[in-house]
N, C-alpha and C positions, 0 to 999 in steps of 0.2 A: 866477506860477510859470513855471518855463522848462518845454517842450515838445517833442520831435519832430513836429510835422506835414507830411503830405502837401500836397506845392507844386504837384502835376502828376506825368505822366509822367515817370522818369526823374529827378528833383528831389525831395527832404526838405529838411527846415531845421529850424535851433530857432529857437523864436519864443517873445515872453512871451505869457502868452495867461491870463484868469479862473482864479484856485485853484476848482476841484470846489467846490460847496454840498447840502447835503442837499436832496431833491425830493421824498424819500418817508420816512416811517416808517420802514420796514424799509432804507435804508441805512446806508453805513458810509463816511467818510474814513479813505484810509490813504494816509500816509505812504512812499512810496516808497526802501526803500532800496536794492534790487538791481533793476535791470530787462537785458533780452538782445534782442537782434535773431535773429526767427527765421526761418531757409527762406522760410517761405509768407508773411512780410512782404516778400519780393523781387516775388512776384506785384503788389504792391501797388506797389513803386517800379516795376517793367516793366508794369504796365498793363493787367495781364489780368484782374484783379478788375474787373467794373464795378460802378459807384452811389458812389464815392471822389468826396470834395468839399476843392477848395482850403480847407486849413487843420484839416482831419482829424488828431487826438491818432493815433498811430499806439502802437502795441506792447499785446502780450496775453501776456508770461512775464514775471509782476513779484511783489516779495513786499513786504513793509513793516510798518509799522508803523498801528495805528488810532489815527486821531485824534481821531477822533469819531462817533458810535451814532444812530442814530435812536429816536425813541423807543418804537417796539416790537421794536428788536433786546433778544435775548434771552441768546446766547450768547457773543455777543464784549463789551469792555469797554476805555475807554483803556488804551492801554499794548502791549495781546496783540501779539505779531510772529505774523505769517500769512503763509500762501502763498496765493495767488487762483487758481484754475482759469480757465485762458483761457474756457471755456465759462460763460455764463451761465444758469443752470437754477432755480425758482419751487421745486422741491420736493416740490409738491403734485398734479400736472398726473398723469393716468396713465402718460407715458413714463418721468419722474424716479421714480414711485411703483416702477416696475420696473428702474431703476436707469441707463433710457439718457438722461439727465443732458443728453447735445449735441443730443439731439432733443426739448427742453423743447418743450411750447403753449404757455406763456404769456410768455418772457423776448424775446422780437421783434417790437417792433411794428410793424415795417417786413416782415413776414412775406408781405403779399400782394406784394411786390416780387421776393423770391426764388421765388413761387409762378408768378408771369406769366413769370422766365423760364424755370424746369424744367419748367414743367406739372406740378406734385405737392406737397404740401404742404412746408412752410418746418421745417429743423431751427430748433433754439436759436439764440441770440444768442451773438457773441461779442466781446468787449473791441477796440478798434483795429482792425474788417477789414469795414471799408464800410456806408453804411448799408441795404443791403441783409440785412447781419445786424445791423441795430439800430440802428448809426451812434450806440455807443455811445464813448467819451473812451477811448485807451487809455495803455495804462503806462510809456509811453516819456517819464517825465511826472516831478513833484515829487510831484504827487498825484494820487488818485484817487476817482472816486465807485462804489465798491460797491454795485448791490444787489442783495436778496436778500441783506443782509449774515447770516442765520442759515442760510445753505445752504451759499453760496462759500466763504469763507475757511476754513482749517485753522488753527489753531493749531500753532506750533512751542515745545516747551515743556522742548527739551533746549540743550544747549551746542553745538548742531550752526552749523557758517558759515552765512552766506548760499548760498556757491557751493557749499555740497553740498544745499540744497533747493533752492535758485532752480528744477531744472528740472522738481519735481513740478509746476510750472505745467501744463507742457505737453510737451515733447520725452520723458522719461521715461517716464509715461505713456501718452504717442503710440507709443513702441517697445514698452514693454512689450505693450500693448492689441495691434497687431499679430503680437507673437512668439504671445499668448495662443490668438488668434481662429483659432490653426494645429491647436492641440489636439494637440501633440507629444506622441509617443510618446517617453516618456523611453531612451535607452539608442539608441534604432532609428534615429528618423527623421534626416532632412537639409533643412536649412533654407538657403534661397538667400536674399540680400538684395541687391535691387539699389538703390545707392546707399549712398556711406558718408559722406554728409552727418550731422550729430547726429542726426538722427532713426533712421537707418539704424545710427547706432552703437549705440544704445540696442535697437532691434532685434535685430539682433547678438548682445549680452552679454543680454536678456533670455531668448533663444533658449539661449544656453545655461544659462542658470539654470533657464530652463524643462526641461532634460536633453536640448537635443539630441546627438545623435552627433557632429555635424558641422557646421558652419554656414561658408558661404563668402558673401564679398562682394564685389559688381560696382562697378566705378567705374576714374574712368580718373585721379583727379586723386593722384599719391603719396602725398602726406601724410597724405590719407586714408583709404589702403589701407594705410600703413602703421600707421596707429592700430590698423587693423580685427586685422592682425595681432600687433599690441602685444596683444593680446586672445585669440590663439591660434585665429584666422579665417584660413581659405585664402581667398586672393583672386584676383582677376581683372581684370585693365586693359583691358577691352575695345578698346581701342584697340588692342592688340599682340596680343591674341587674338580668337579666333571662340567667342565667348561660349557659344553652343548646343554648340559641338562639346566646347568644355572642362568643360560642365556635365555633360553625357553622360558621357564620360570619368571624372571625379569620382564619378559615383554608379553606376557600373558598367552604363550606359545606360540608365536607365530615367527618369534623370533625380531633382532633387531634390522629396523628397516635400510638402514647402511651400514656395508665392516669397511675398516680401514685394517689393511696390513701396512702398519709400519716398524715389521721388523724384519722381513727380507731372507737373504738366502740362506741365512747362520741360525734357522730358528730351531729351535731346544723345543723337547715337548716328549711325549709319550708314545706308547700304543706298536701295529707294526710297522707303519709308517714312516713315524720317525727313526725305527732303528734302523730300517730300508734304507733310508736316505744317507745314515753317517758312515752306513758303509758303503754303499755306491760312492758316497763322496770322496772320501779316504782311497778309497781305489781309484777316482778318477776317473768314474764312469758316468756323473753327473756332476754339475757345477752347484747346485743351490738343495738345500733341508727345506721342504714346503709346508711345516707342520701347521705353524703360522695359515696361511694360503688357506691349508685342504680348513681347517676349523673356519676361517671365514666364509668360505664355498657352505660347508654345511649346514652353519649359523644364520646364515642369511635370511631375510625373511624374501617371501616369492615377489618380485619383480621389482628387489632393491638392487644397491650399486655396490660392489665390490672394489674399495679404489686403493690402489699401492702404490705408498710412494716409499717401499722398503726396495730396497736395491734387490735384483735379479742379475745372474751372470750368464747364462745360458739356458741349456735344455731341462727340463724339469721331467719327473715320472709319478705316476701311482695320481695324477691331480684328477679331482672327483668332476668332470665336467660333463660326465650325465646329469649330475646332482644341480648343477648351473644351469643347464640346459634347460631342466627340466620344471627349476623355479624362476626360468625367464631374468635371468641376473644381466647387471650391466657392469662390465669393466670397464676399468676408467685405472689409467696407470703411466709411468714415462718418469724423464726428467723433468725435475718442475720449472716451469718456465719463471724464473726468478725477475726477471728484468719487468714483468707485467705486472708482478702484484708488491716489491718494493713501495713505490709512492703511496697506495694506500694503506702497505703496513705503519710506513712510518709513519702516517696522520694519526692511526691508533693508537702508536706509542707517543706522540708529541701530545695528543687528547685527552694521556692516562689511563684509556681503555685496558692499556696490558703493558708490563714493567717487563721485557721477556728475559730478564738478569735473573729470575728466581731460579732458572733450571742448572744455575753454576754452583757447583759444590767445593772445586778445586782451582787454584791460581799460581802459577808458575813459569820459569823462564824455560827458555830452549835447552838449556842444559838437562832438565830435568823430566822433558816430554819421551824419552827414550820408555825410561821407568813406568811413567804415568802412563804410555800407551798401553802395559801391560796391566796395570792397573785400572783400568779401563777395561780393556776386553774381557778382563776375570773378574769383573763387577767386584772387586775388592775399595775396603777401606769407604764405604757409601760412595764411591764417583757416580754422577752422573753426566755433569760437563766439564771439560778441562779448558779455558782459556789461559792462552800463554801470553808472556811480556816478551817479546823478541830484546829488548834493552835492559831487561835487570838484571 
């Protein structure tokens, strides 16, 4: 079957590479018909994930088709079209029993790797992002090996496109789980988003479905900020403005009463902090840019939620958490537990509430995601979202 894998730093390719085979019981082949290139797969092409191995299945937002069960899957069957949560979760384990799904015990067996570098126990596995989280095959693929095939997959069992589930995978989720973790006051609050990457747009428009007042979003790239406002989101180009002073401004000084960072450890920005950080990074003496982070930290208004659901890879420096401390803030951050909030995203889209195909700007086969990753990470050519045909 053809593939996306990891070539090194800075390099993908498609390669032919082993169709997926059943290894357990409890899997599942599926059929690959939609797969996307997401944000925090860039981590992956720049380098800052480590434990990636020359020839690594890359991609974790895929949906398809099953083509074949193991023999004690129970609730899927040839034929079903399914969505797969980027997260891999057993079910059984007490985290999944309580519903947090990305902090599974039992789906990582490479668990003591992400333990020796956090110092703290190993969340879940997940699909295509190092074998530090499991170094499982991911979906940037013709196919795939599911398992846990009776927990993962969803069944899609209306008339709905590909491109309006494709992103309960992950992005959808990932925004929503952030706008949630804010615990908006419908009518009142003000919700900041920095970043208007997919992930940030989803945020955004869950923010207001959740009833905020107001939601404004940070970012410096147009196309992006103009989406955000296609959405009836005040925005901000940090580039042309002072972020803190416009935030202020905005909410009548006090500042907005929840940030979402959702733009993570790759985050661009000014001042001396940021320069701190590109070069720490570049040396290899910290994992993640916090520029993102410290502006939420100081934006915040006193005894809001500061919630991230931007990827983090390690130890961070210079983070203003007297400034937290001292306006009583609440973090709320992790993988998003996808497998909990699928069934009521999909009612929303099957409802009309939200079409979440508007955030695709580009469509292409596997042949041509090598390019387009690039294309993507350098915000060129308007990309926002890439979904790929693994068959055209």
């Amino acid at each position: 079957m053809k593939a996306i894998v990891w070539q090194g730093v800075n390099k993908v390719g498609v390669e032919t590479v082993p169709d997926p085979t059943l290894l357990l019981p409890t899997d599942a082949i599926v059929k690959i018909t939609s797969t996307a290139i997401c944000g925090s797969d860039l981590h992956l092409l720049d380098g800052y994930i480590p434990s990636m191995e020359t020839g690594d299945i890359l991609g974790h937002e895929f949906m398809g088709e099953v083509v074949e069960v193991g023999s004690e899957v129970r609730k899927l069957k040839v034929g079903d079209r399914v969505v797969v949560p980027f997260n891999i979760a057993c079910g059984v384990c007490d985290p999944c029993k309580r519903g947090f799904f990305s902090a599974c015990d039992n789906s990582n067996p490479n668990h003591r790797m992400a333990e020796a570098l956090y110092g703290a126990t190993s969340g879940g596995a997940l699909f295509g992002y190092s074998h530090m989280y499991g170094g499982y095959a991911g979906g940037q693929a013709q196919y795939v090996r599911v398992p846990f095939a009776d927990v993962g997959p969803f069944k899609i069992e209306s008339g709905l496109k590909d491109e309006q589930v494709l992103f309960l995978t992950d992005i959808f989720p990932t925004g929503y789980q952030a706008a949630e973790q804010c615990n908006i006051v419908p009518g009142r609050d003000v919700v900041a988003v920095f970043g208007a990457g997919p992930v940030g747009q989803f945020a955004a428009r869950s923010a207001q479905m959740l009833g905020a007042a107001h939601v404004i979003v940070i970012d410096r790239v147009p196309e992006r900020l103009a989406m955000a406002e296609a959405a009836g989101c005040q925005t901000i180009n940090y580039e042309k403005e002072d972020v803190l002073l416009s935030l202020r401004e905005a909410t009548g000084g006090r500042g907005p009463d929840h940030v979402i960072d959702a733009v993570g450890m790759e985050a661009h920005g000014h001042g001396p902090g940021s320069t701190m950080d590109k070069v720490q990074q570049n040396l290899k003496l910290t994992f993640d840019r916090i520029t993102a982070l410290r502006w939420a930290i100081l934006s915040c208004a006193k005894g809001g939620t500061v919630s991230m659901p931007g990827v983090y890879g390690g130890l961070v420096d210079k983070m203003p958490i007297g400034a937290a401390f001292a306006k009583g803030l609440i973090f709320r951050m992790g993988q998003t537990h996808t497998h909990r909030h699928i069934p009521s995203l999909l009612g929303r889209i099957e409802a009309g509430q939200i079409d979440p195909s508007f955030v695709i700007t580009h469509r292409a086969s596997l042949d041509q995601a090598p390019e387009l990753y690039k294309t993507f990470r350098d915000k060129q050519d308007c990309c926002i979202k890439v979904v790929l045909n693994p068959w055209a």
